[in-house]
C-alpha positions as CSV (number, residue, x, y, z in Angstrom):
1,X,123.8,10.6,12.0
2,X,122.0,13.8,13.4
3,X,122.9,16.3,10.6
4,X,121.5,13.2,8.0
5,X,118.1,13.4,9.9
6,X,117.9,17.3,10.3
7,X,118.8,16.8,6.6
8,X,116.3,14.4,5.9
9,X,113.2,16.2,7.6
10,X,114.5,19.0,5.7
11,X,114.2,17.8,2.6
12,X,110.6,16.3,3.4
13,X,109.5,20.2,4.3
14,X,111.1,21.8,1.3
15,X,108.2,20.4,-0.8
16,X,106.1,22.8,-3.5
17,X,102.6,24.2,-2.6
18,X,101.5,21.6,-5.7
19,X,103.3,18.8,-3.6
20,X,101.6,19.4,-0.2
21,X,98.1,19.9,-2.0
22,X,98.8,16.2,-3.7
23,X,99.4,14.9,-0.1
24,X,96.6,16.8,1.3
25,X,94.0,14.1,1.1
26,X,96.5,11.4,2.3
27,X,97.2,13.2,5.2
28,X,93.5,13.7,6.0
29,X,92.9,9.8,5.5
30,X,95.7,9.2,8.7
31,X,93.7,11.7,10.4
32,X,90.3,10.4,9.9
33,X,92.0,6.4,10.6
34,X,94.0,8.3,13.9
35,X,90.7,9.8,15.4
36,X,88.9,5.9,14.7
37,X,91.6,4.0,16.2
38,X,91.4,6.7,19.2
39,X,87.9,7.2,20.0
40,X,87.1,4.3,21.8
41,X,89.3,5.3,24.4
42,X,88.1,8.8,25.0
43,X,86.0,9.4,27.6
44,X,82.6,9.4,27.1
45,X,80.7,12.2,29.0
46,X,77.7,11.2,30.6
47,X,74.5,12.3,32.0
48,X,74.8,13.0,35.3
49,X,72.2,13.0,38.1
50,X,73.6,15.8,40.6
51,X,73.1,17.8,37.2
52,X,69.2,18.1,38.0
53,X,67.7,21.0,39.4
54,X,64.6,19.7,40.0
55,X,64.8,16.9,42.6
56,X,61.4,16.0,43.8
57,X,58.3,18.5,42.6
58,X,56.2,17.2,40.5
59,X,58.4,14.8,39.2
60,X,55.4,13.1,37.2
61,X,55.0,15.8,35.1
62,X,57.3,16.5,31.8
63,X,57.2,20.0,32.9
64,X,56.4,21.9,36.1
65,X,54.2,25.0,35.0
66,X,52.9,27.3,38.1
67,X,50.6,29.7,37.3
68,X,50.0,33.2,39.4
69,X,47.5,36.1,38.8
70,X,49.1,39.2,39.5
71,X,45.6,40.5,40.7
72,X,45.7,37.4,43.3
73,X,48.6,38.6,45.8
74,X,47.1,39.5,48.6
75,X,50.4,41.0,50.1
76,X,52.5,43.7,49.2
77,X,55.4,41.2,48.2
78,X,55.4,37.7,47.8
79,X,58.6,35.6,47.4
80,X,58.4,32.6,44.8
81,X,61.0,29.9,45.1
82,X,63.6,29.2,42.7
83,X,66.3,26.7,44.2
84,X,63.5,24.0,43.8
85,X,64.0,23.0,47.6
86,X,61.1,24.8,49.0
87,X,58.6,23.4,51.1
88,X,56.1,25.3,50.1
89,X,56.8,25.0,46.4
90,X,55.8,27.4,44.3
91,X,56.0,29.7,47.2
92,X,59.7,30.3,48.9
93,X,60.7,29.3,52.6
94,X,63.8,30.3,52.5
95,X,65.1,26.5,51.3
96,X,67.7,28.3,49.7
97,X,69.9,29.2,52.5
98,X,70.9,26.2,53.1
99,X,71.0,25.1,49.8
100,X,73.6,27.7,48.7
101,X,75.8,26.7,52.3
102,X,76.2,23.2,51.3
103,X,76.4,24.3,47.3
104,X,78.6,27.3,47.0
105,X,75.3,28.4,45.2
106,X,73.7,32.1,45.0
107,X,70.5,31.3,44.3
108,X,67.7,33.6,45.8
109,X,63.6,34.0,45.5
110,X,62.1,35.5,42.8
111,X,60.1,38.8,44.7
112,X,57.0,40.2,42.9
113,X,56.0,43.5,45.0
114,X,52.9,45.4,44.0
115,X,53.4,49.3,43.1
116,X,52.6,51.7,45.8
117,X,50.3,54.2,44.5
């Protein structure tokens, strides 16, 4: 019984190149059918809410734009947030200490310093 089905699936691989190319677009029809009959119980991946960055700033707007002239800092440095959790947005204060405790995160400020001359 085993040696006639070892013999069998034998004799099914022992076909000619010719014969598997005939076969080729059968066996891409029970593919494409397979798939079908599978895909509705794939999961589906969906949009997720925790995958925002942006929580709350300027939520109103399609996109939050901050502009800075460089001529403007009156410090040496200034530190510019970029967790989304400050405050002081667009200004950091240090949201993102927490943020990266309760995140695993390593998000930091963006610093602008001016040159010293």
């Amino acid at each position: 019984m085993v040696l006639e089905s070892v013999a069998r699936i034998v004799k099914v691989c022992a076909r000619s190149v010719s014969e598997w190319l005939r076969l080729l677009p059968f066996l891409g029809v029970l593919a494409l059918l397979g798939y079908l009959a599978v895909r509705p119980f794939l999961p589906k991946k969906k949009q997720q809410k925790d995958s925002l960055i942006n929580l709350k700033i300027q939520k109103e707007n399609p996109k939050v734009v901050n502009e800075i002239n460089i001529e403007d800092l009156c410090h040496t440095k200034a530190a510019y947030c970029r967790c989304w959790r400050s405050k002081t947005f667009p200004t950091c204060d240090g949201s993102h200490n927490k943020h990266n405790e309760l995140t695993g995160d390593n998000v930091g400020p963006l610093i602008l310093k001016k040159k010293e001359v």
